[in-house]
N, C-alpha and C positions, 0 to 999 in steps of 0.2 A: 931278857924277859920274853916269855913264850905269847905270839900273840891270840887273840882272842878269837873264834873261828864263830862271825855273823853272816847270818844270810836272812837279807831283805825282802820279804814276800811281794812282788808286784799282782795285784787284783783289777777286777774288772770295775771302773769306780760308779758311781752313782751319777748319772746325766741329767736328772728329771724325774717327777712325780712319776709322770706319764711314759715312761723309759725302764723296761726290766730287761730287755735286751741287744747285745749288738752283733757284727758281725768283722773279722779281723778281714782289714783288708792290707795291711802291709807294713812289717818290721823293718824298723829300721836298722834294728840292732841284733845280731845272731849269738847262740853261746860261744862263751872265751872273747867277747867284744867287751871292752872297757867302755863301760858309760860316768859321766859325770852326773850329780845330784843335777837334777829339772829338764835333763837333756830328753828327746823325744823318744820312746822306745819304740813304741806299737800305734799304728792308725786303725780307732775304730769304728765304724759305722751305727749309728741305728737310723730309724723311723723320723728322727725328730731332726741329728745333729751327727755331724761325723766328728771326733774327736781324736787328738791326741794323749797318749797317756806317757808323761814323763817318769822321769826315776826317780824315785825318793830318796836315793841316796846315790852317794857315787861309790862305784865298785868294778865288781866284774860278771856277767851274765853267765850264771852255771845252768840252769836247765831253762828252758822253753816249751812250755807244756800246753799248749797250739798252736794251730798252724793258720795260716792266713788261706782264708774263704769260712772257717768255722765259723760257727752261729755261740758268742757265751753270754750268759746269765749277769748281771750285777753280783758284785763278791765272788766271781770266783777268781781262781789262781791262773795267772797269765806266764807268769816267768819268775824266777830269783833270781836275786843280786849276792853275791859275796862281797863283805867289804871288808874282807881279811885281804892282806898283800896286792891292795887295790895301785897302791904306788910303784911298791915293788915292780909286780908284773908290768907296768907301763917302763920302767929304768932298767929291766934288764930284757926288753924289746932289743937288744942289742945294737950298740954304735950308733949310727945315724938317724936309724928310726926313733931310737932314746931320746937322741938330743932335738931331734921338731918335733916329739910329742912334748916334752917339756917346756922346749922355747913357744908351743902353740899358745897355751894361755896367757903369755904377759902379753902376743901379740892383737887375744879377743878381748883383754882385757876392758880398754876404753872402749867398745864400742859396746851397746846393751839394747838388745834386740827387742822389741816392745809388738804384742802381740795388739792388733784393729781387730775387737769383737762388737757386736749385733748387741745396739743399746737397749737396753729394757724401755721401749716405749709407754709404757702404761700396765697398770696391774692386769688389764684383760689383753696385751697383746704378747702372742706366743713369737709371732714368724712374722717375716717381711717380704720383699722381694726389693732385690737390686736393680735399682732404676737404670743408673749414671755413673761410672766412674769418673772422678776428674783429676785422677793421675793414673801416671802406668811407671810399671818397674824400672826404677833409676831415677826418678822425679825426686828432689827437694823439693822438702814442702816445713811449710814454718810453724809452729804451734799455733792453731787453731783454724787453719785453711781446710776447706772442705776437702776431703778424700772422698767420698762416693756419695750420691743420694740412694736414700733408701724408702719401700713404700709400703705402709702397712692396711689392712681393715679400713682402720681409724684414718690416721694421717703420713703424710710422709715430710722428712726427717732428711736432713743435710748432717752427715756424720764427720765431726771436725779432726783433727789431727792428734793424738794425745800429746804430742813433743814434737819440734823441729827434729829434723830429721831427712832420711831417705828410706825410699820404700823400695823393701829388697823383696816382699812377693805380693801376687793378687789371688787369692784361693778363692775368690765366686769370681765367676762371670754374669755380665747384665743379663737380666731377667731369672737368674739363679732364685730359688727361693730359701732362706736363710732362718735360722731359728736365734733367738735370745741368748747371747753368751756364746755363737759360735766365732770361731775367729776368722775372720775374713781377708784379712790381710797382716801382715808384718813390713815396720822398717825400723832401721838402725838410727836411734838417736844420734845426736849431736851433730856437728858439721863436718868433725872429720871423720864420718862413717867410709868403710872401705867399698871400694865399687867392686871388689870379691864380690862382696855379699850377695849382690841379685845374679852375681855372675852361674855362683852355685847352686841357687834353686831348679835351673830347671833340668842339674843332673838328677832329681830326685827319680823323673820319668824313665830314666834309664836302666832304673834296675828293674824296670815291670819286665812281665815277661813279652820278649818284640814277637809272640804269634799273637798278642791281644790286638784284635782291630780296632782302630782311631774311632774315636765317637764324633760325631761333626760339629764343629761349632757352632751350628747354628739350631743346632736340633733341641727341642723342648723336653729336657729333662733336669730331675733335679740334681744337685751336686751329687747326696747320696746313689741315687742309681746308676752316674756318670763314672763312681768312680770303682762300685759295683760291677757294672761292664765292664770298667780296664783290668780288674781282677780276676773275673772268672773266663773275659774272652769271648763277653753277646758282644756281636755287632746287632747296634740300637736301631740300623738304617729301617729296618721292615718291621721296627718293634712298635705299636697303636700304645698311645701312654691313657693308662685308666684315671690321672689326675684329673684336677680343674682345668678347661682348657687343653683337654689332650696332650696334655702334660707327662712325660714318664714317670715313673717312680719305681721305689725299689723292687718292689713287686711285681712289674711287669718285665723287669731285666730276668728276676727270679724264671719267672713261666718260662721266657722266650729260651730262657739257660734250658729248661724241665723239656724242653719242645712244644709246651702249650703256649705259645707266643699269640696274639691277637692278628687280624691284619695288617697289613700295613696303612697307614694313616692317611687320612685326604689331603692332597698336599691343597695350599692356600691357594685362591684364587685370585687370578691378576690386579691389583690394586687395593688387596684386604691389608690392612696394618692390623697387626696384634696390639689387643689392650693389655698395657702392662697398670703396674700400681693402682691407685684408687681408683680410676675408671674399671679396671679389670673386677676390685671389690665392689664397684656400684653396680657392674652387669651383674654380677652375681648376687647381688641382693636383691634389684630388680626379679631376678629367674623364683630365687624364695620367695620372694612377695607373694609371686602368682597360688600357694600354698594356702596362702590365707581368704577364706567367704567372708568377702566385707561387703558391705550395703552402705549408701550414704544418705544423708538426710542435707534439707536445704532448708534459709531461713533468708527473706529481706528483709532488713532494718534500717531505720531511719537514724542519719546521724547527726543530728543537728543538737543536740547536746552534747555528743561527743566533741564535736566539733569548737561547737562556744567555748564548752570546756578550755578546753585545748590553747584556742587563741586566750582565754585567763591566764594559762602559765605561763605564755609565752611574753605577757603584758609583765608579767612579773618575773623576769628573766630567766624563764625553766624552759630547759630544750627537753620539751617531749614532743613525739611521734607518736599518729594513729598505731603502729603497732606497736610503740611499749603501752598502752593501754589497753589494744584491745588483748595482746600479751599476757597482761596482767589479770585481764577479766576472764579471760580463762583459766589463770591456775588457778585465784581464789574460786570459782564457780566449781572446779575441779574437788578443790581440796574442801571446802566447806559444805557444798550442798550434792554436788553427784560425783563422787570418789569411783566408782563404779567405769567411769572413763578414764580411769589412769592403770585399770585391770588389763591383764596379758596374758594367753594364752602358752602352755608349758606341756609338754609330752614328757611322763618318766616310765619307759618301762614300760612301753605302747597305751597310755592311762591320760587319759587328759584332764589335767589342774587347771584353776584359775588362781594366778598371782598377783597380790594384792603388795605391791613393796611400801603399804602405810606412808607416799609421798606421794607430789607430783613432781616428775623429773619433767619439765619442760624443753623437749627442744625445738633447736628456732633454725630452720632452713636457710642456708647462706648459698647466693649464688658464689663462685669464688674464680677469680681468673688466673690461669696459669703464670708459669714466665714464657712457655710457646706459644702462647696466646688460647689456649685451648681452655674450656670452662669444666669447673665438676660443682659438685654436690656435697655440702659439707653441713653436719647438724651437731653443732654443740647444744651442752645441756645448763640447766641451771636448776642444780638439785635445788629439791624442798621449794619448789617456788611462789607458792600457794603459802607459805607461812612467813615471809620475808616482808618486811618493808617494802614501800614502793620502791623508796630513795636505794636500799640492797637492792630489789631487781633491778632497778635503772643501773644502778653502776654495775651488777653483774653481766647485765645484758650487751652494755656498751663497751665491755672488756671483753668476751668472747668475740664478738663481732668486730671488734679492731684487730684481734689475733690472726683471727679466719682470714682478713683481707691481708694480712702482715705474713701467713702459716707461721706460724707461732702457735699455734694450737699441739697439747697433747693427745694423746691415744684415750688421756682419763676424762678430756674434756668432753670427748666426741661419745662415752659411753651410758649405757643407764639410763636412755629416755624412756619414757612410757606414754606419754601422750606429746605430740610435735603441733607446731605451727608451722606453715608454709604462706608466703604471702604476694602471690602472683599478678594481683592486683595494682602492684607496683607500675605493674608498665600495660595496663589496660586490660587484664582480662579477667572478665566477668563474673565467672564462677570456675571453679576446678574441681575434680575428683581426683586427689593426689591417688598414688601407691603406698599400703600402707608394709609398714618393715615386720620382721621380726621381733618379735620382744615390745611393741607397740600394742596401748588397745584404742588408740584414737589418729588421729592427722584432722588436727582441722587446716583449712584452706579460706582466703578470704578475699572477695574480690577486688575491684575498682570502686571506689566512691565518687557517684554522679548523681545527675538527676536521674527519672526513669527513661528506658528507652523512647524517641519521641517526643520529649520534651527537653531537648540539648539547650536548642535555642528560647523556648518562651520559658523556662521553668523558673528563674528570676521575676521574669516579668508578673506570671501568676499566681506567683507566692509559693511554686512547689517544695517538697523538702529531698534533698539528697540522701542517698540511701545506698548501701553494700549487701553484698551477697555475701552469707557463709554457708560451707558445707561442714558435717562433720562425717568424716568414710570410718567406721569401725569396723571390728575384729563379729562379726554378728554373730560366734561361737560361743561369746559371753557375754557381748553385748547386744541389748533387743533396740528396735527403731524406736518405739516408745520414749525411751531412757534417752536415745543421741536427741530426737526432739525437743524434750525438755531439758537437755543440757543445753541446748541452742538457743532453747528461752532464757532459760536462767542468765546464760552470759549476756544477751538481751538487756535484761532487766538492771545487770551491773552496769553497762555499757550508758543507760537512759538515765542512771542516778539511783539506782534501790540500791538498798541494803548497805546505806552510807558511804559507796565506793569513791566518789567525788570527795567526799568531808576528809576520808582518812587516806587519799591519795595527796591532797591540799596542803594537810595536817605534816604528810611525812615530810613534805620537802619546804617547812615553813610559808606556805603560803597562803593567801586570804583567799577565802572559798568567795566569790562575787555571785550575785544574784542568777536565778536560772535562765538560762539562755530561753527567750519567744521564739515560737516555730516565725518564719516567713512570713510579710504580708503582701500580698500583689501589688505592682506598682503599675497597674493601668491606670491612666486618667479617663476624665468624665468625659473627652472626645471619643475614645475608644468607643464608648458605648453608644452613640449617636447623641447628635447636636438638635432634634429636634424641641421644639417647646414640648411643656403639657398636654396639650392638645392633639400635637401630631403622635406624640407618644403614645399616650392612650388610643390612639384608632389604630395604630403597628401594632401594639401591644393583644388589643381587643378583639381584631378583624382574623375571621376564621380563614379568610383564603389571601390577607395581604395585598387589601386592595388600593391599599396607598405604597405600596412597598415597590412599583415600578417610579411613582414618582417620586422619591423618595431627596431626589436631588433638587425639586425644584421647592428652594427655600425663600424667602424673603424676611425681613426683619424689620420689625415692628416695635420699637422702643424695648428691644432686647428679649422681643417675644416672640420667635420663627412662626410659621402657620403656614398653609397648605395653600398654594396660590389658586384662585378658581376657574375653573377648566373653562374653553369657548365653550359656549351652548349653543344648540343649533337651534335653528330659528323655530317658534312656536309659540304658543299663547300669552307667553310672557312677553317676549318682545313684540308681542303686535299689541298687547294692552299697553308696552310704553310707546308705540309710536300711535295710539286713539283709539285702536280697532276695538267694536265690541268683545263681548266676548262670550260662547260660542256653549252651551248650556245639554250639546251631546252625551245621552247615559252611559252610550258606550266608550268616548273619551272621558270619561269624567276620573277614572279611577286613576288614569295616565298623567293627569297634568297635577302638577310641584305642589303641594300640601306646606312646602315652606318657603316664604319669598323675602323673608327679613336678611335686610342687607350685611347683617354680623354674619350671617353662617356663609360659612366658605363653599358649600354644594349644597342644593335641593335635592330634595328624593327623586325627580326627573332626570337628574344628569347622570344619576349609576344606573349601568344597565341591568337588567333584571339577573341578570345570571353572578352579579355580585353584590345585589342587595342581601341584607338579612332581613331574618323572620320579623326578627322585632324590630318596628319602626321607634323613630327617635320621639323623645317625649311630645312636643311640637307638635309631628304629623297624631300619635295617639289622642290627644285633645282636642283639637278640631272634629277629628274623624267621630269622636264618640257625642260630640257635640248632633251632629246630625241623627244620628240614631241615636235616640233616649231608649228605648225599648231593648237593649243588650245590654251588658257590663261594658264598661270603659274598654278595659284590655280585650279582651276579645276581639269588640266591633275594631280598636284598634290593628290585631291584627290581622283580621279578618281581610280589611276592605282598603287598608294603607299600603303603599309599595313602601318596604324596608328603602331606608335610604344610607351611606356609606356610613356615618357618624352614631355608632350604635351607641344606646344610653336606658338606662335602665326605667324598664314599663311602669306604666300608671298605675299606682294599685288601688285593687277594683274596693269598689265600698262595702262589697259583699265580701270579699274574702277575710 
């Protein structure tokens, strides 16, 4: 039977949306080479991913129609396969090479080479970077033992084992940066994998060609341009990488091949560490931030409803926290009344949009600690948050933030905010103006809750009310000052009890709404205030210059009625009318001696000296005095011709007025 003369077209396959070209960088199979169906043919390079392209069938390689360093398209034609006299030609290899190509497959039989590719972290992450391996070439390793950390945008990812097994290669090295679906490493299942296997990977280097200079291992480039240079023969050592981080890339291998090579690079300064993974992605988000005109606005508020609040749930066995409330008071204030803070700014086509994604993605700033003990910055989300239940955002909230502290968080968790919380206030500080990200049109921040400054210690005792600071820092391209202030109220106002926030916070989580919480009342007592009688009080109280106020301690007690003890007097017409002496009828003493000698009052108008009387004499001295002169009004002649004496008391009134 005549047989059938097929030829396999091998093409250039399809890597990616973002992918219409590559560049060959090394066959491993030449024409007249027998390949088996999935065996590797051609390694190809692009932008994104270097690849392998296997064979779709098994046969024999009749033509090769590129060469390695060319640049091809997606779809086109790389090579053909014959799979006419694909066995033959291996059986009449003649005598001994026949019989070990034959006897070759029942000995790879058992052993099934299983390809370590770059997990799809999330719908928005493309690429990673290789943290950590935690095996190297010839390690057993058991189904489900971590083989390398990986770090992306978002989060970073401990990559598990697919199968027990041995790893027979490592294709990145740490700090490599990796794309989705690329293969990173291989090992051979099972336990009785052959220790050939890793023996022979590293003959692969030996068919490059030996004028290609060694590229260093320590030097900052990515696989792609690494492997680039061992192709075309750059030495990388003096090549300036145009990436992130002076990073190489394929393009600058390209140049320095062309002779337009950059400088050579600054090499790092004594004691710099390189940021790798998420630190490296938060420096870089930090650098974009600075991109954005934001402005902040500031708001004190008193939380003493919040607060009462608060201790009700907690009476009624609900563990909430000032931030899931004040959390919560922001998405609805968000989502209900100013939408306009959950807006973002977008460039297409040098044209700047305002995006509206009809939600609020809330995210919630987590400190988060390494396993080296080193801390980052992690913001998961909770879509639609502003339209949820409380009892949903509580448990959505308490489920992100137990991941964060666990890293169990996804790449999908970490995306799609539009307005964030941050809450610095935790550990004492006052007010903040965070940085605000890309793809944000808000960041609120919220302080400490205390008293106000200066009143640490009395503010119990005066009845003060304790209060927090918020900021809100927006994107001011779409958003105006105007609008973050009264976003600042509104949350305010949910925060104090409007807009039923309390009732249908209560309501979600079955619990009785308890009466409104009373601001503070001072808890001074009536000592605080002075222990004086009536009497002493009113002359402290009355007296313009405080002319009891030096003797203020000399008290006595009188059937539980203090009063002012009465001063020595110095000697003078009083005391010489109590020991007989006449008395003594001078005009010009006349105006000088005591207008009042009744044994109840505690001072005469003699005993204060002129320069702490008042104008107005006490009722007492005003009657007497007017008594002598009929021919004036009362008050008048009273003040006229009476010395004010300390105990001021309100004037005679006149019969004429």
């Amino acid at each position: 039977m005549a047989a059938v003369n097929t030829t396999v077209q091998v093409v250039m396959p399809q890597m990616g949306e973002s992918v219409s070209e590559g560049t060959v960088l090394e066959w491993h199979k030449g024409e007249g080479d027998t390949v088996a169906a999935d065996e590797t043919l051609v390694e190809i390079s692009t932008d994104k991913v270097d690849a392998e392209v296997p064979a779709p069938e098994g046969g024999t390689i009749v033509k090769v129609h590129v060469a390695e360093g060319d640049t091809v398209t997606v779809g086109q034609l790389l090579a053909e396969i014959s799979t006419d006299g694909a066995a033959p030609a291996a059986a009449t290899n003649g005598g001994a090479n026949g019989a070990a190509a034959a006897e070759a497959p029942p000995a790879d039989a058992p052993t099934e080479i299983i390809d370590i590719v770059t997990p799809a972290g999330g719908e928005s992450v493309t690429e990673g970077t290789i943290l950590e391996w935690a095996v190297k070439v010839g390690d057993t390793v058991a189904d489900g033992d971590t083989v390398v950390e990986l770090s992306t945008d978002k989060v970073d990812m401990e990559l598990p084992a697919p199968a027990a097994g041995t790893i027979t290669e490592i294709l990145a090295e740490e700090g490599d940066t990796v794309v989705v679906g690329q293969v990173i490493a291989r090992m051979a299942a099972g336990p009785g994998a052959p220790s050939a296997a890793p023996a022979s990977a590293p003959e692969a280097p030996s068919s490059a060609p030996s004028t290609a200079p060694a590229v260093p291992t320590d030097a900052s480039i990515t696989p792609v341009a690494r492997r680039v240079a061992a192709v075309e023969g750059v030495d990388v050592t003096g090549v300036a990488g145009s990436g992130p981080g002076g990073r190489i890339v394929k393009d600058d291998v390209l140049a320095a091949k062309s002779g337009n090579g950059a400088a050579p690079a600054k090499a790092a300064a004594d004691g710099a560490t390189q940021l790798k993974g998420a630190a490296a992605m938060l420096a870089r988000y930090m650098d974009e931030s600075r991109q954005i005109p934001t402005a902040t606005s500031f708001r004190t508020i008193t939380v003493t409803q919040m607060d009462g609040r608060r201790k009700q749930l907690k009476a009624a066995g609900q563990k909430v926290s000032f931030t899931h409330l004040i959390a919560y008071a922001i998405a609805r204030a968000a989502t209900e009344t100013m939408p306009v803070m959950a807006h973002h700014f977008d460039e297409v086509d040098g044209k700047p949009f305002r995006v509206d994604d009809g939600q609020v993605n809330l995210g919630i700033a987590v400190d988060v600690e390494k396993k080296d003990g080193s801390r980052t910055l992690m913001v998961p989300v909770i879509r639609d948050a502003g339209r949820l239940t409380f009892q949903g955002f509580l448990d959505a909230f308490n489920d992100l933030i137990a991941r964060a502290r666990e890293n169990k968080l996804t790449a999908d968790d970490l995306a799609g905010a539009n307005l964030q919380l941050t809450n610095p206030g935790g550990i004492g500080t006052v007010a903040s103006v965070p940085r605000l990200m890309m793809g944000n049109g808000t960041i609120v921040a919220t302080g400490s809750i205390a008293y106000p400054v200066g009143l640490g210690e009395v503010g119990e005792l005066i009845g003060a009310e304790k209060v927090m600071s918020m900021t809100s820092t927006y994107d001011h391209r779409i958003i105006q000052g105007a609008e973050s202030g009264r976003f600042l109220k509104v949350v305010e106002e949910y925060l104090q009890g409007d807009h039923e926030f309390y009732e249908g916070v209560f309501a979600d989580l079955g619990a009785t709404l308890g009466p409104k919480p009373e601001p503070p009342q001072p808890q001074l007592s009536a000592a605080v205030a002075g222990r004086c009688g009536s009497r002493c009080r009113a002359r402290l109280v009355r007296s313009r210059r405080g002319a009891h106020a030096g003797r203020a301690g000399r008290h006595g007690d009188r059937q539980g009625a203090p009063h002012l003890r009465p001063p020595r007097r110095a000697a003078g017409p009083a005391r010489r009318r109590a020991r007989g002496g006449t008395r003594r009828s001078t005009p010009s003493r006349s105006a000088s001696r005591p207008s009042c000698r009744s044994a109840s009052r505690p001072r005469s108008c003699a005993s204060v000296s002129p320069a702490k009387r008042l104008p107005t004499p006490c009722r007492t001295c005003a009657t007497r005095t007017a008594a002598r002169s009929p021919t004036r009004s009362s008050t008048s002649r009273a003040t006229a011709s009476a010395p004010g004496c300390g105990r001021r008391s309100r004037p005679a009134r006149s019969a004429t007025s």
